[in-house]
Backbone atoms as SQL, in Angstrom:
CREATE TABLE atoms (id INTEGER PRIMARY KEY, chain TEXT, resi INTEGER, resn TEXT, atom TEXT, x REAL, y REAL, z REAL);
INSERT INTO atoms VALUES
  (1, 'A', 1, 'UNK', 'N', 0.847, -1.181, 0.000),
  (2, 'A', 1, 'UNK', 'CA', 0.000, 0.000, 0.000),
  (3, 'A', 1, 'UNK', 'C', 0.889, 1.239, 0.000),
  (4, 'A', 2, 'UNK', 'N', 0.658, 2.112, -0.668),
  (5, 'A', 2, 'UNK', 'CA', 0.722, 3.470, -0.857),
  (6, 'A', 2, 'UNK', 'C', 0.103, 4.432, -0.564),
  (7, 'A', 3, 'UNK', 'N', 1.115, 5.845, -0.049),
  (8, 'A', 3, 'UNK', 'CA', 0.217, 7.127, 0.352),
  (9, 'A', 3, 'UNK', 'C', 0.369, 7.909, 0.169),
  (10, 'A', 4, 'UNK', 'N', -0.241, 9.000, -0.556),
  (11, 'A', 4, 'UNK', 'CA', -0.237, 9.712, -1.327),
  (12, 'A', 4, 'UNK', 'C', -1.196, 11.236, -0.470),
  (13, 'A', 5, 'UNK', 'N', -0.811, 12.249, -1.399),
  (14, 'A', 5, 'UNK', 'CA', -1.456, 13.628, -0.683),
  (15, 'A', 5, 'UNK', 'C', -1.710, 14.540, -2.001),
  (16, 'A', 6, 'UNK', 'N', -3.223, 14.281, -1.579),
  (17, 'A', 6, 'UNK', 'CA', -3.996, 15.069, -2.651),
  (18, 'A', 6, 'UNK', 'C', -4.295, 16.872, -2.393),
  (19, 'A', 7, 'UNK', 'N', -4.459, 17.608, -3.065),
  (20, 'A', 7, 'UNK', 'CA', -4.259, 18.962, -2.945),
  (21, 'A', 7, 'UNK', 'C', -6.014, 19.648, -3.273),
  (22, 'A', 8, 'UNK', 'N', -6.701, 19.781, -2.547),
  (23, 'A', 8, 'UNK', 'CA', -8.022, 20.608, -3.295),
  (24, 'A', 8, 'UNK', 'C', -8.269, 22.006, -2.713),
  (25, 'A', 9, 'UNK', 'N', -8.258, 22.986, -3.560),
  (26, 'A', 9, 'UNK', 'CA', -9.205, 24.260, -2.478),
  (27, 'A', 9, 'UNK', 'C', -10.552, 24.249, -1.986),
  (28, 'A', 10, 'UNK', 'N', -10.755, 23.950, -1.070),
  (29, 'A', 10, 'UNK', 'CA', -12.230, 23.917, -0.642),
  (30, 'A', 10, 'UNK', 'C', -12.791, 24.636, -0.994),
  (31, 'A', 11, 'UNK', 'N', -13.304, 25.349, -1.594),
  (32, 'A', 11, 'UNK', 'CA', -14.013, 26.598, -2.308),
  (33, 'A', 11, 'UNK', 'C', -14.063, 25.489, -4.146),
  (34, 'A', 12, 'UNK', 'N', -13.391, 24.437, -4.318),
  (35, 'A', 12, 'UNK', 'CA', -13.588, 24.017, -5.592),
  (36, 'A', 12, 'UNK', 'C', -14.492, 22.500, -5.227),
  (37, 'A', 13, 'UNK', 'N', -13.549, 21.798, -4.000),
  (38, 'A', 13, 'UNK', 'CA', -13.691, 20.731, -3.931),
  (39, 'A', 13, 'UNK', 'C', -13.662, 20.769, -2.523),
  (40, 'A', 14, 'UNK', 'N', -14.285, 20.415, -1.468),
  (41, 'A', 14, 'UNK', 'CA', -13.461, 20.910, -0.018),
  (42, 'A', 14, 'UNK', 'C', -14.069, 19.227, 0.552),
  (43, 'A', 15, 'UNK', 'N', -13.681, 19.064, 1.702),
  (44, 'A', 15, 'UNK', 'CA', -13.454, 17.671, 2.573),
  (45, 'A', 15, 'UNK', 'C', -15.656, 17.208, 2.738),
  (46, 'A', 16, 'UNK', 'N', -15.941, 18.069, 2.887),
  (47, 'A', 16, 'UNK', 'CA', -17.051, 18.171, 3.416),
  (48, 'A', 16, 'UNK', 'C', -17.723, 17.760, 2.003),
  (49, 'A', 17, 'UNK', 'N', -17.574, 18.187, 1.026),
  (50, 'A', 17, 'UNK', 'CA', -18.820, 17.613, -0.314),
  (51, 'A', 17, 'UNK', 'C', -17.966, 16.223, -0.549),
  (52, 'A', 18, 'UNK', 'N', -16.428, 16.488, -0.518),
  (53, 'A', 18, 'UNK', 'CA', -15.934, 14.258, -0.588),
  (54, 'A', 18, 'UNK', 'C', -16.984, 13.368, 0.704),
  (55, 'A', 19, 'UNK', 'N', -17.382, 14.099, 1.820),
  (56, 'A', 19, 'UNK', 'CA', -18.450, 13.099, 2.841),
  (57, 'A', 19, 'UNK', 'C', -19.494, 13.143, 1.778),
  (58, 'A', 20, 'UNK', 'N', -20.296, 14.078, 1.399),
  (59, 'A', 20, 'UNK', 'CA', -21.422, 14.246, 1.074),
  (60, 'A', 20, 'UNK', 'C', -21.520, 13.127, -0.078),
  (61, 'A', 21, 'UNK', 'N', -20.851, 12.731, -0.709),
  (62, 'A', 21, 'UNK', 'CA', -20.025, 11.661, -1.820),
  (63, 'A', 21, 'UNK', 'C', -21.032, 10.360, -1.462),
  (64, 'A', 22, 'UNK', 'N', -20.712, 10.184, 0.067),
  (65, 'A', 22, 'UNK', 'CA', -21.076, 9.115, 0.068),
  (66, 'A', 22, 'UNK', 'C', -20.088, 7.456, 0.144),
  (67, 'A', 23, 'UNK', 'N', -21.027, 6.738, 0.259),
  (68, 'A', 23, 'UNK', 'CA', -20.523, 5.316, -0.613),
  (69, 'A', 23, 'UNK', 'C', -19.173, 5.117, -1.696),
  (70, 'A', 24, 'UNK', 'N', -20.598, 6.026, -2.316),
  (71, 'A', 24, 'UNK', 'CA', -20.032, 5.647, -3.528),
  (72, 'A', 24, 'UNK', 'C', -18.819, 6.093, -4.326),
  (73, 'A', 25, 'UNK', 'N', -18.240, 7.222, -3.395),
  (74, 'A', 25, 'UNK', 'CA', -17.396, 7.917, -3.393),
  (75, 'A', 25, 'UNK', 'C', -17.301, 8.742, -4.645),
  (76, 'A', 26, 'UNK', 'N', -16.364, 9.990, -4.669),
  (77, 'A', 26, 'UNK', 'CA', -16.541, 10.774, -5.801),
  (78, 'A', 26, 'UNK', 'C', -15.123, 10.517, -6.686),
  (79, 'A', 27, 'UNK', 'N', -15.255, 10.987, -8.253),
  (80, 'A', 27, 'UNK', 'CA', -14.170, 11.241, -8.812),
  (81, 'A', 27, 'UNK', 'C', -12.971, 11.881, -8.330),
  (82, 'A', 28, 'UNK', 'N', -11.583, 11.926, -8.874),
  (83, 'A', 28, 'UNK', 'CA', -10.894, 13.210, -8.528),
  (84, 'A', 28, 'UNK', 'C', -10.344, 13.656, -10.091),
  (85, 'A', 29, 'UNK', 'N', -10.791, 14.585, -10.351),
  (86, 'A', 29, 'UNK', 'CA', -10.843, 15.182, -11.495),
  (87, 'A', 29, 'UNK', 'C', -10.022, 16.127, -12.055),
  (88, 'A', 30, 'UNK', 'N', -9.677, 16.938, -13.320),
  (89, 'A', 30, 'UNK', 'CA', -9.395, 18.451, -12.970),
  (90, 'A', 30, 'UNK', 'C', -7.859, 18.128, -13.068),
  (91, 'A', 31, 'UNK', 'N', -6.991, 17.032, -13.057),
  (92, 'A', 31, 'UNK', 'CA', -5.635, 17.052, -12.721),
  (93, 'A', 31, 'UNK', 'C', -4.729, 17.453, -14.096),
  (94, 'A', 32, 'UNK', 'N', -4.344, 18.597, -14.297),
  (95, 'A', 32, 'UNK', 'CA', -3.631, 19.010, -15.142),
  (96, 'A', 32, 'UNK', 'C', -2.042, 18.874, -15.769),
  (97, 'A', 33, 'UNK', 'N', -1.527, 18.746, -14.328),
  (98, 'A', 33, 'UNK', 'CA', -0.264, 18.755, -13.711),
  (99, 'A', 33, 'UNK', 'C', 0.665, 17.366, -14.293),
  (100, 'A', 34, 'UNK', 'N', 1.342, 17.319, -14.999),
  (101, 'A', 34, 'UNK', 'CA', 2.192, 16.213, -15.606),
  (102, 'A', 34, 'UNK', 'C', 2.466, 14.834, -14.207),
  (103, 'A', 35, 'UNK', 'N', 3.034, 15.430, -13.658),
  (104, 'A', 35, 'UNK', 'CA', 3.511, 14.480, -12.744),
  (105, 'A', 35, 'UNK', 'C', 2.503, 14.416, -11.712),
  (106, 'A', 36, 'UNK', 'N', 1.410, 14.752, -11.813),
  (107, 'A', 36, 'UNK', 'CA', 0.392, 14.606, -10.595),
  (108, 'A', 36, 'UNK', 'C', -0.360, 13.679, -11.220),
  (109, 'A', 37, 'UNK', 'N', -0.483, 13.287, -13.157),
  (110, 'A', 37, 'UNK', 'CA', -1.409, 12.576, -13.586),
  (111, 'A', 37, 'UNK', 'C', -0.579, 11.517, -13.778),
  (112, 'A', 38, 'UNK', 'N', 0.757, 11.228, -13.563),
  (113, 'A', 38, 'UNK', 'CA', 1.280, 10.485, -13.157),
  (114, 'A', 38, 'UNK', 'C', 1.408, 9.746, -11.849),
  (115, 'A', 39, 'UNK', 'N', 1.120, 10.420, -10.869),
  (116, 'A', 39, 'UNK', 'CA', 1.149, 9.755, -9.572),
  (117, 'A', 39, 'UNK', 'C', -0.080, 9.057, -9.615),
  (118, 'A', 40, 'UNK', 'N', -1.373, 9.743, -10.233),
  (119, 'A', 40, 'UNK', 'CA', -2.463, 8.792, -10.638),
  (120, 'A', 40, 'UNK', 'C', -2.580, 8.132, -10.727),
  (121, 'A', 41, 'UNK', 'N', -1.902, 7.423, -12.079),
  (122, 'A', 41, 'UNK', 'CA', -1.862, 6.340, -12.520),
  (123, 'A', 41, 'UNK', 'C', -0.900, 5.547, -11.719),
  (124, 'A', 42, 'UNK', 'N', -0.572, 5.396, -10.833),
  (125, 'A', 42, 'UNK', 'CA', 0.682, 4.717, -9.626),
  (126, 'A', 42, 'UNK', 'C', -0.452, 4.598, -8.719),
  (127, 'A', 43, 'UNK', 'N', -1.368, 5.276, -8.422),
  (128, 'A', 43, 'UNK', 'CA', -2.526, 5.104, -7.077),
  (129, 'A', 43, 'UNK', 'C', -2.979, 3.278, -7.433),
  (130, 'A', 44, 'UNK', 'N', -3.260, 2.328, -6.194),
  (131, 'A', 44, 'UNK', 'CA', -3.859, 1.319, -6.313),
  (132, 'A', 44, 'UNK', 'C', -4.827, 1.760, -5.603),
  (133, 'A', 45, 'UNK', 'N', -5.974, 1.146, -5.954),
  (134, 'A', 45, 'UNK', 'CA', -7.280, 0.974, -5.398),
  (135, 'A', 45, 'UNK', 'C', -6.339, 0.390, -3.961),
  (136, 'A', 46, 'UNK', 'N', -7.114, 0.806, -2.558),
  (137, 'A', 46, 'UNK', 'CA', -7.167, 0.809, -1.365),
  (138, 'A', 46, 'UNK', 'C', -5.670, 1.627, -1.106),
  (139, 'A', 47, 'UNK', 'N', -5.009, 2.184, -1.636),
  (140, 'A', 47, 'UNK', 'CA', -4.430, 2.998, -1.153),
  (141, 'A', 47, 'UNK', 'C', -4.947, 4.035, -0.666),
  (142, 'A', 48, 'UNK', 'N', -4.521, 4.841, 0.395),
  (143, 'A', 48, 'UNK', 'CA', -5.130, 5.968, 1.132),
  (144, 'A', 48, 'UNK', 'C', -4.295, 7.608, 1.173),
  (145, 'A', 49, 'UNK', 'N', -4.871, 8.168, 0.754),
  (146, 'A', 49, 'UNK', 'CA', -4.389, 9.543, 0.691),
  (147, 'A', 49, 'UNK', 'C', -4.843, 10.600, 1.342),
  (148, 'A', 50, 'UNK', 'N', -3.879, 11.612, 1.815),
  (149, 'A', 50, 'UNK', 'CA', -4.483, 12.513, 3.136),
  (150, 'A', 50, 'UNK', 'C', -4.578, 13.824, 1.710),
  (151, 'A', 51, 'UNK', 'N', -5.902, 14.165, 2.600),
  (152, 'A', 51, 'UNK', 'CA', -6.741, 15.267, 1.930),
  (153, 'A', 51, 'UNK', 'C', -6.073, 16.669, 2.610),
  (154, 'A', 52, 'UNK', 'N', -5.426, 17.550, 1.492),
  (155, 'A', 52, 'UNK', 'CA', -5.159, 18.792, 1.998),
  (156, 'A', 52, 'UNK', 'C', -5.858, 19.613, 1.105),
  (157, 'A', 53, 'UNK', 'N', -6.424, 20.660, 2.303),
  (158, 'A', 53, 'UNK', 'CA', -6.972, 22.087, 1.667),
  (159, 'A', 53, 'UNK', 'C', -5.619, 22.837, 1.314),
  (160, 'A', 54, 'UNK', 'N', -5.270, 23.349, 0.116),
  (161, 'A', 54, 'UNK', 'CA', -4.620, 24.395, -0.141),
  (162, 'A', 54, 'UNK', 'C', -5.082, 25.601, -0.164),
  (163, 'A', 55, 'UNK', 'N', -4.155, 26.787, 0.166),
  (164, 'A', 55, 'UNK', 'CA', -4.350, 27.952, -0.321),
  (165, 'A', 55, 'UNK', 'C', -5.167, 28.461, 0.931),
  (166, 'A', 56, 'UNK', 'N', -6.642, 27.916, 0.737),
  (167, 'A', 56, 'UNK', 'CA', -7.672, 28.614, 2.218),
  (168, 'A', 56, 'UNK', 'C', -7.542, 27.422, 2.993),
  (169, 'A', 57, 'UNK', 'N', -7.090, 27.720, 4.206),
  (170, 'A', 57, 'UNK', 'CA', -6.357, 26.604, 5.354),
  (171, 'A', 57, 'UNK', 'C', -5.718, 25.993, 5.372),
  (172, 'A', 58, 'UNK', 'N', -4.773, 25.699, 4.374),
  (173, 'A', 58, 'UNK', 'CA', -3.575, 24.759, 4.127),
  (174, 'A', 58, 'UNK', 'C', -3.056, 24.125, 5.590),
  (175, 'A', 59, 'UNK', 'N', -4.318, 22.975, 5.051),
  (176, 'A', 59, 'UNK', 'CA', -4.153, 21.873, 6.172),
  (177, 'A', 59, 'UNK', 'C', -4.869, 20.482, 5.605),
  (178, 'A', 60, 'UNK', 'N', -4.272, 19.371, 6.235),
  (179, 'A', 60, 'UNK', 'CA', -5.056, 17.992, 6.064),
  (180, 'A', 60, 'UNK', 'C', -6.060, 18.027, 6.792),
  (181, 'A', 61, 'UNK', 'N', -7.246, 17.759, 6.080),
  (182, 'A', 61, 'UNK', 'CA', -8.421, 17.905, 6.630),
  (183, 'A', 61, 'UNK', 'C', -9.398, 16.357, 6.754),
  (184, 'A', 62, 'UNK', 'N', -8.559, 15.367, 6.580),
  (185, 'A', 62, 'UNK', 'CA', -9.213, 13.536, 6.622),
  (186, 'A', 62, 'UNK', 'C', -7.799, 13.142, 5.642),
  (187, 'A', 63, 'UNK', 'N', -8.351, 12.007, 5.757),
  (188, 'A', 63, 'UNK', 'CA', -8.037, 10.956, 4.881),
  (189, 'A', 63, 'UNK', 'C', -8.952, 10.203, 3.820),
  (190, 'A', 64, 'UNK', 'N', -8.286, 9.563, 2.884),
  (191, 'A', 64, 'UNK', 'CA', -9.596, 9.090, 1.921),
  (192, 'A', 64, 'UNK', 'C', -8.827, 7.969, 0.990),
  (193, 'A', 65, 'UNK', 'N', -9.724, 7.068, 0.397),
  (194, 'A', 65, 'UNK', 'CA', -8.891, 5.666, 0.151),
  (195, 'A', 65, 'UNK', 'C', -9.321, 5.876, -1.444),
  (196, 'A', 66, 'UNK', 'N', -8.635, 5.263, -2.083),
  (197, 'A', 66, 'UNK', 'CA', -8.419, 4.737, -3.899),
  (198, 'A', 66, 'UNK', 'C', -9.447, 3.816, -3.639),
  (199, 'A', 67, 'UNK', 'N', -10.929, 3.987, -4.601),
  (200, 'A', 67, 'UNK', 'CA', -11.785, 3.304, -4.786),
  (201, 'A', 67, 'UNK', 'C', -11.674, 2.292, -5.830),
  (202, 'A', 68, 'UNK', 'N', -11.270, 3.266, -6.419),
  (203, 'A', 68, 'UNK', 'CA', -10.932, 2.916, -8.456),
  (204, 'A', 68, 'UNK', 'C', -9.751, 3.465, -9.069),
  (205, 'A', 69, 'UNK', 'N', -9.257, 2.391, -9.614),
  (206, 'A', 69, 'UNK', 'CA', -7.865, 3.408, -10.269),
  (207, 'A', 69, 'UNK', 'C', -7.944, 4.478, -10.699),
  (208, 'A', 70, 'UNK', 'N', -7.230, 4.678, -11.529),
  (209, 'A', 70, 'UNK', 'CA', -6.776, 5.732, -12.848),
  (210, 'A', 70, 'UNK', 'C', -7.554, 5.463, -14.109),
  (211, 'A', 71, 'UNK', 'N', -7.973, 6.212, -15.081),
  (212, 'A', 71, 'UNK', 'CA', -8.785, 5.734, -15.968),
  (213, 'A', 71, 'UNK', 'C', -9.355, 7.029, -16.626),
  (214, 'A', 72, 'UNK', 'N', -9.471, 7.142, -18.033),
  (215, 'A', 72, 'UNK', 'CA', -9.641, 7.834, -18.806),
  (216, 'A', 72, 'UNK', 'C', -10.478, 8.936, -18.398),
  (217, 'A', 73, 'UNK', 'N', -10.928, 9.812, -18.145),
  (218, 'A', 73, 'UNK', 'CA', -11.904, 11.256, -17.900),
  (219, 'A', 73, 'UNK', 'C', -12.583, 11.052, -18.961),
  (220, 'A', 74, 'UNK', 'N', -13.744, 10.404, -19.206),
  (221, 'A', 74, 'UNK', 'CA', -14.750, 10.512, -20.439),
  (222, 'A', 74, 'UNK', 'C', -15.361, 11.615, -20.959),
  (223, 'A', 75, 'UNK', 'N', -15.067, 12.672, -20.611),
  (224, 'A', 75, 'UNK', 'CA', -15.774, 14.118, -21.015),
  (225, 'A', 75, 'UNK', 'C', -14.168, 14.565, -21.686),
  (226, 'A', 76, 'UNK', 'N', -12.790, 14.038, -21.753),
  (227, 'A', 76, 'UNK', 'CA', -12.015, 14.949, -21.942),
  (228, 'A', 76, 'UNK', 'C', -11.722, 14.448, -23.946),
  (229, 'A', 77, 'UNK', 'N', -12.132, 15.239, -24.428),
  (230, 'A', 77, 'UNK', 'CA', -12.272, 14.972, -26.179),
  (231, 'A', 77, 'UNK', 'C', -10.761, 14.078, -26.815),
  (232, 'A', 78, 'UNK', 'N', -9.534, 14.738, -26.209),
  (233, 'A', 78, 'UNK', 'CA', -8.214, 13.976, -26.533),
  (234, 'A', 78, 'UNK', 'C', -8.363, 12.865, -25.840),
  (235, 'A', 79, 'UNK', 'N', -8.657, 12.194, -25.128),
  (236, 'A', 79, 'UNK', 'CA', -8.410, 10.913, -23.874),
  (237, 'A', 79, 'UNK', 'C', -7.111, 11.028, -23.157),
  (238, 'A', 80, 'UNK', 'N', -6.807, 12.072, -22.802),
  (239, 'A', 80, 'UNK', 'CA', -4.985, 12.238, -22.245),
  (240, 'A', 80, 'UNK', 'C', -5.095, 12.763, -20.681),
  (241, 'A', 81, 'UNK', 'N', -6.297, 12.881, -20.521),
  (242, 'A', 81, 'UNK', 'CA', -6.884, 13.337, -19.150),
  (243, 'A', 81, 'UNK', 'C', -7.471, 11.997, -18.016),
  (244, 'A', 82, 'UNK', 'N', -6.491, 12.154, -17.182),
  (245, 'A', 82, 'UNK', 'CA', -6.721, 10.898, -16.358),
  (246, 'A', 82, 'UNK', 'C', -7.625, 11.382, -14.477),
  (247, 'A', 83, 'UNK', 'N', -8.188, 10.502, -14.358),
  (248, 'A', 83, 'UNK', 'CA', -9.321, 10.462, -12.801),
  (249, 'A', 83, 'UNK', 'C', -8.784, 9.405, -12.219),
  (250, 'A', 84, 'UNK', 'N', -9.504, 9.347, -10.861),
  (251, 'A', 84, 'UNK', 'CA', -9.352, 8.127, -10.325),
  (252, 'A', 84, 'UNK', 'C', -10.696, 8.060, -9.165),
  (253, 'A', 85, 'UNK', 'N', -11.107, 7.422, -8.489),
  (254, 'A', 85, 'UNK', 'CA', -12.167, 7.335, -7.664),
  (255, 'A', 85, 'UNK', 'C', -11.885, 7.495, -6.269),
  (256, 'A', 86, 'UNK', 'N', -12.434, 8.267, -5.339),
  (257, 'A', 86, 'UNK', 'CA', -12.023, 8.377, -3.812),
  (258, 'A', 86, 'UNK', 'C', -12.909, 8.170, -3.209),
  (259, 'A', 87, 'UNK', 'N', -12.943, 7.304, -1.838),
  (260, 'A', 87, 'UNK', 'CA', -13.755, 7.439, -0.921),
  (261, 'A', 87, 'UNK', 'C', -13.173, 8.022, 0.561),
  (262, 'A', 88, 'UNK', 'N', -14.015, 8.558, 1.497),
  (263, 'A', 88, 'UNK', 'CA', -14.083, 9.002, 2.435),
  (264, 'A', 88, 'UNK', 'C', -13.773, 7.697, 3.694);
């Protein structure tokens, strides 16, 4: 297992709508960053990653586990845009 530290501004994405998620847990989307859509694709399902707010509170605010790998962003027209699934 692997652990990893994900970056969101709460004002985009914040700790509180990943609960609201649920179950079923939400996407993590939006990753632009070369080597961050690389660490992606390195995430295994049940790996766990600590949730930091950047920018407004730059702090870990939970933890949250790899539901689902890495895997294509179906809305992104090139397919070069990679997600992965998180739960709470």
């Amino acid at each position: 297992m692997n652990y990893w530290l994900l970056k969101s501004e709460p004002d985009v994405w914040s700790i509180e709508q990943q609960k609201k998620a649920g179950p079923k847990g939400a996407m993590w989307d939006g990753v632009r960053n070369y080597q961050a859509a690389n660490n992606l694709k390195d995430m295994k399902k049940g790996d766990l990653c600590f949730f930091y707010h950047s920018n407004i509170g730059k702090e870990i605010v939970g933890i949250v586990k790899v539901i689902k790998e890495a895997f294509i962003d179906p809305t992104d027209k090139k397919r070069d845009l990679l997600l992965c699934k998180l739960l709470l």
